[in-house]
C-alpha positions in Angstrom: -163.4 33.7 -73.5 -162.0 35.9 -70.7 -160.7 33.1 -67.6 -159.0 34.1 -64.6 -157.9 31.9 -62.1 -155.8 32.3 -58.5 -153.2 30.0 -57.4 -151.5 30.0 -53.8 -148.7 27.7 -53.4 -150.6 24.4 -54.7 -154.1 25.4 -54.1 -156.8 26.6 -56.9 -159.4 29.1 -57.1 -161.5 29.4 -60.3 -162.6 32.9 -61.0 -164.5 31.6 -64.4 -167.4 29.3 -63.2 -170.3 30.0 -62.0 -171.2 26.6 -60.8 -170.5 28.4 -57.4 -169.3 24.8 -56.3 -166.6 24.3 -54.1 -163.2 26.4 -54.9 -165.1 28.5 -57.7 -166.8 31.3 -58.4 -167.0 34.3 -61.0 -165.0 37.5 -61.7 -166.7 40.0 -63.9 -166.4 43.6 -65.3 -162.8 43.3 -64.9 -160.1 46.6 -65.4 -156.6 47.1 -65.6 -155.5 44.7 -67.8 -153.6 47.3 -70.1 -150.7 49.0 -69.3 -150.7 53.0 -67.9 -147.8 55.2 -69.2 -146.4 58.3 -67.5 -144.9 60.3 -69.7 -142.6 63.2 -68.3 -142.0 65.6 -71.4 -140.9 69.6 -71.9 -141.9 72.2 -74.5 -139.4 74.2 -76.2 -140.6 77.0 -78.6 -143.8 75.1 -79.2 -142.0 71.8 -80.1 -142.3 69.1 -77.3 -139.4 66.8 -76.0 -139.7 63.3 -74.2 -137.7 62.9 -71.2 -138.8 60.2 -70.2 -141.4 57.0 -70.8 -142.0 55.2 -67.7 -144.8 52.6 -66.9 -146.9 52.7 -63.2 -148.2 49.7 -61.5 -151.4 48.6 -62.8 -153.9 47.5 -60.6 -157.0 45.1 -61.5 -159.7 45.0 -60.4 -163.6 43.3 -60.8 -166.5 41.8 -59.5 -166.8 38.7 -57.9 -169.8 36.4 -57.8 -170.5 33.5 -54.9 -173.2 31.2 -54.5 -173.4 32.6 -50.7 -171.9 34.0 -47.7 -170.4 30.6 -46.5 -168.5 30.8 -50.3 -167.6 34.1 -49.7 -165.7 33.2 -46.1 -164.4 30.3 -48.3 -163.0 32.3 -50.7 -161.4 34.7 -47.3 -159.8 31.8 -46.1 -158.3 30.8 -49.2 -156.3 33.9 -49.6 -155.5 34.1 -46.0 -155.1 37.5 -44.2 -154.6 40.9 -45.9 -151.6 42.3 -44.6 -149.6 39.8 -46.3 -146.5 40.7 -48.1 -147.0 37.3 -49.6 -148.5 38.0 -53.3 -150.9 35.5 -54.8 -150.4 34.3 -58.7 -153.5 35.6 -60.8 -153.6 34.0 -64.3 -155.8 34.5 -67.1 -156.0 33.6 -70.4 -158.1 34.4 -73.6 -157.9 30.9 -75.1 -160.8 29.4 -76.5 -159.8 26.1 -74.9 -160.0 25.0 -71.2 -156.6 26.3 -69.5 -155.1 23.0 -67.5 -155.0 25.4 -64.2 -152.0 23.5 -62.9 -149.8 23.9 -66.1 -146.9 26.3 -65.7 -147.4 27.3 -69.5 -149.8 30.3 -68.7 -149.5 33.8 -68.0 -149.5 35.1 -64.6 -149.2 38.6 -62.6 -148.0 38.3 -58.4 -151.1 40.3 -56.6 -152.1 41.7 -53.3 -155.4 41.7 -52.2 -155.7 45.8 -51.9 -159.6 45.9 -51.2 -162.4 42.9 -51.0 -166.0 44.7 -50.1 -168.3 42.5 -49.1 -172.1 43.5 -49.6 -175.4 41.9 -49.1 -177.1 39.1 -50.8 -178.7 41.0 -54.0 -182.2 40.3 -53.9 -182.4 39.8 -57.8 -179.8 37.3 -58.6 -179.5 35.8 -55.2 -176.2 35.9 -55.6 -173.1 38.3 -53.2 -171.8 40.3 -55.7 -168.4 41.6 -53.9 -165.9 44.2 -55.9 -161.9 43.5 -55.5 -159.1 44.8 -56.1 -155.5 43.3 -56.5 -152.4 45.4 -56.7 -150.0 44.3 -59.3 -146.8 43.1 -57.8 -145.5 42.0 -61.2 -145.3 42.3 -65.0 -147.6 39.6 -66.6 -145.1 36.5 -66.2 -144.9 33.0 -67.9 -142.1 30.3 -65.9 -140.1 28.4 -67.8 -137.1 26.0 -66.7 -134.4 24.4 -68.8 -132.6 21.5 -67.4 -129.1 20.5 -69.4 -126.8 17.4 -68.4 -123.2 17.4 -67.8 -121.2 14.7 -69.7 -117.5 13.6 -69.0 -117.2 12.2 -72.3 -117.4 14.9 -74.6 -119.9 13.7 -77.2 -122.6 16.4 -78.4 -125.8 16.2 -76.3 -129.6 16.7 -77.6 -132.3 17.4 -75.5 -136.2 17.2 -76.5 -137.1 20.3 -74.0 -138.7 23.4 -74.2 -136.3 24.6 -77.0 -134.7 22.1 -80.3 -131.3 23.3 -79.7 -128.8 21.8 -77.3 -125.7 21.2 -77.6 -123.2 19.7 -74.7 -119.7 18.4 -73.9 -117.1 17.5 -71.5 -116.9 21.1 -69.9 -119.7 23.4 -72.1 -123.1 22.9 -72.4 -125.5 25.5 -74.3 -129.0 26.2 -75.2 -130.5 28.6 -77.4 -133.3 30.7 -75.1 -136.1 32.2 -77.2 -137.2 34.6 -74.7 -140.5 35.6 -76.4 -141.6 38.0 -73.8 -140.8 41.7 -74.7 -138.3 42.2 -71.5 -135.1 41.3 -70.5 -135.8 38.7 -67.2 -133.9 37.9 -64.5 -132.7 33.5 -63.9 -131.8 31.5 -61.4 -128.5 28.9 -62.4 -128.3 26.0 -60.2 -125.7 23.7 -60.3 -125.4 20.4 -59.3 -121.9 18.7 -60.2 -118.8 17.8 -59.4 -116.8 20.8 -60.9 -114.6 23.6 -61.0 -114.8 27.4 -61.5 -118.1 27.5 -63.4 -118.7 30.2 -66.5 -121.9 31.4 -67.4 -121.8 33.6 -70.5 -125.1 34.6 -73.1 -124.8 35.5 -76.0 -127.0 37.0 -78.6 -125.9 38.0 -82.3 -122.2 36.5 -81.9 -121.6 38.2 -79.5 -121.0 37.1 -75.2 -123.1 40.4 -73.9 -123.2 39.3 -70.1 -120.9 36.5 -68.1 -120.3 35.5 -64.9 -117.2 33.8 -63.6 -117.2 31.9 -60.1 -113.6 30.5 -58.9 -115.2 28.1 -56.4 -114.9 24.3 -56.7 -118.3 22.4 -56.4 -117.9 18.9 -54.6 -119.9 16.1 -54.8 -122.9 16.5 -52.5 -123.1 20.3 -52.9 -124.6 22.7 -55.2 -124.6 26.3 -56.2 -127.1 28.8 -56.9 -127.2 32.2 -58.7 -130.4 34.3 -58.3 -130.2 37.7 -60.4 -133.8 38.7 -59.0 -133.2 42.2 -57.6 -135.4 41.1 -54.3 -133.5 38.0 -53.9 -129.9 38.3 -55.2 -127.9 35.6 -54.0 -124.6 34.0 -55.2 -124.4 30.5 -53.2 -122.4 27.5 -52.4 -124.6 24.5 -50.5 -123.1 21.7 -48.7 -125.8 20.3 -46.7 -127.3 22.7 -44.3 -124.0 25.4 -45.0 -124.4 28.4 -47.5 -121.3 29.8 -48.5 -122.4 33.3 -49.5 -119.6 33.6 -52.6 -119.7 37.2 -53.4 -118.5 38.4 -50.0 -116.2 35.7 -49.4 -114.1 37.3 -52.4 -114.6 34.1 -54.4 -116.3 35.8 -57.1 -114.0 36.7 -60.3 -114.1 40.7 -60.8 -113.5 40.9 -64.2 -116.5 39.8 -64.8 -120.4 40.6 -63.8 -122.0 39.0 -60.6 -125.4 38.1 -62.2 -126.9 37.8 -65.7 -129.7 38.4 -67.2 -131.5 36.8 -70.3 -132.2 39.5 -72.9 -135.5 40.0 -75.3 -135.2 37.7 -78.1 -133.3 34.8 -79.0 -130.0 34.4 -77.5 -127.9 31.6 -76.4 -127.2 30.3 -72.6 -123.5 29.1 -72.6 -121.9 27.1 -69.2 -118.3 26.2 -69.2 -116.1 25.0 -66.3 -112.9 22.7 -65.7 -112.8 19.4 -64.5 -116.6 18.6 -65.3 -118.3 15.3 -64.0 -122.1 14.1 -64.4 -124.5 16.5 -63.0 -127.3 18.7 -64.1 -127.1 22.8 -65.1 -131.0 24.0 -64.3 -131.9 27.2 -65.6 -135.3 29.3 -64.7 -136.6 32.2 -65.8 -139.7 33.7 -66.6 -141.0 35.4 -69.9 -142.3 39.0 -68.9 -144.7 41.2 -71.1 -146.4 44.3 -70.4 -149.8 43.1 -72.0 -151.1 39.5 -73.1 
C-alpha cells in the first residue's frame, strides 16, 4: 500500500487516511514518482553518440481528499504560505506495515508547494477533491547519524549503532558506512572534544579516496563543524556564541580537500587527531536514490 505523509519541522500531516479527522486526509492518483532523463545525443553516419545523461527535476503531483472546507484551510495553514523558500519533507513508503511517521528510517523528497487548486464540494462524494503539486527540491533522501566516542586510553571501542563495525582508540576512531543509496551524499562532522588538528579521511577498497585536514585546536567548551552540503558549506570553530570561519582564516591544511563526501557503497569513515580527550565525533548524512 501506497502512504504519503508531510512533515514540517515537528508537525504531521497524513496523506493516507481517509478518516478526514484532524491532521489527515487522502492523496490520490499520484505522478512523478519515477525519474525523467534528458538525454543530449549526436548522429554520425547513421550511428548515434551519447553526450550526455542528465536527470531533471521531477515534480509530483495528486489529488487530495478533505472531509470539508474547514479541513481544507487546515491543511493551508499547516503548510504556511506559498512563497516560501522553506521546502516541506514528503515521505512515502510502499510497506505493507504502518510507517511510525516520526521515525527518521523512511524515505523522504524536500518539496514546494508549486500549485494547490481548490474546487467546490463534489456533489457525489461530498467530499473537496483539490489537485497539488509539489516541486522536488531533492533526490528521494533517508537521514542517518553515527555517533562515535573519543577514548584517552587507547583500548578498541564497539558500538551497537546503525552499523556492527566500530572500531576506536586514543587518537582514531572509524566506522564502516554502508551507504546503500545509489549516490555519493554529502555529511556533516561535528566535533565535540578537547583536541588537536583533526583528520578526516574515507576510505573505500584500501584505499583513503577523500581527506580533510584542519590545523586548529579544539578547547574544551567548543566544537567544530564541517558541512559539505553545496547550499550550506561551512568549515567552523564554536566557542559559545563565536564562529571561527576556518577556511578563510587560513587554518585549513591545503594539501588536502576542504570537504568530503561519502561515496556509493561501503566505505569506511576514519577520524584521527593529536592530543585526543573524551568527546564525541557525530557524523550525518543521508542515503540518496533516484527511485524507491
Amino acid at each position: 500500500m501506497r502512504r504519503f505523509w508531510l512533515k514540517k519541522e515537528n508537525k504531521i500531516w497524513d496523506l493516507s487516511s481517509a478518516a478526514f479527522d484532524n491532521s489527515k486526509s487522502f492523496m490520490g492518483d499520484p505522478q512523478g514518482l519515477g525519474v525523467n532523463a534528458k538525454i543530449e545525443s549526436f548522429e554520425v553516419e547513421r550511428v548515434v553518440f551519447i553526450e550526455k545523461i542528465r536527470l531533471e527535476s521531477s515534480e509530483i503531483s495528486g489529488r487530495l481528499y478533505f472531509k470539508d472546507y474547514a479541513q481544507f484551510t487546515a491543511f493551508a495553514e499547516f503548510i504556511g504560505y506559498i512563497e516560501t523558500s522553506e521546502p516541506l519533507r514528503l515521505y512515502y513508503s510502499t510497506s505493507e506495515q504502518k510507517p511510525d511517521y516520526n521515525s527518521n528510517d523512511e524515505w523522504y523528497k524536500l518539496v514546494l508547494i508549486k500549485e494547490l487548486k481548490k474546487s467546490e464540494i463534489d456533489v457525489k462524494t461530498g467530499v473537496l477533491i483539490c489537485d497539488i503539486k509539489f516541486a522536488a527540491a531533492s533526490r528521494w533522501k533517508k537521514d542517518k547519524v553515527i555517533t562515535l566516542e573519543l577514548s584517552p586510553f587507547g583500548q578498541p571501542l564497539v558500538y551497537p549503532y546503525i552499523y556492527p563495525y566500530y572500531y576506536g582508540g586514543q587518537n582514531n576512531i572509524a566506522v564502516v558506512i554502508d551507504n546503500s543509496g545509489n549516490l555519493p551524499t554529502h555529511c556533516i562532522v561535528r566535533v565535540e572534544a578537547e583536541t588537536d588538528t583533526p583528520l578526516f579521511r574515507i576510505i573505500q577498497n584500501d584505499k583513503v579516496i577523500e581527506q580533510a585536514k584542519y590545523n586548529v585546536y579544539i578547547r574544551q567548551g567548543s566544537f567544530m563543524l564541517i558541512d559539505s552540503d553545496p547550499s550550506r558549506q561551512e568549515a567552523s570553530l564554536y566557542t559559545g556564541e563565536n564562529r571561527e570561519d576556518i577556511y578563510y582564516l587560513g587554518e585549513r591544511d591545503y594539501t588536502y580537500s576542504n570537504f568530503i563526501t561519502i561515496p556509493s557503497g561501503e566505505s569506511m569513515f576514519l577520524f584521527t587527531a593529536r592530543n585526543s580527550q573524551f568527546g564525541k565525533v557525530t557524523l550525518s548524512y543521508s542515503l540518496q536514490r533516484e527511485l524507491v
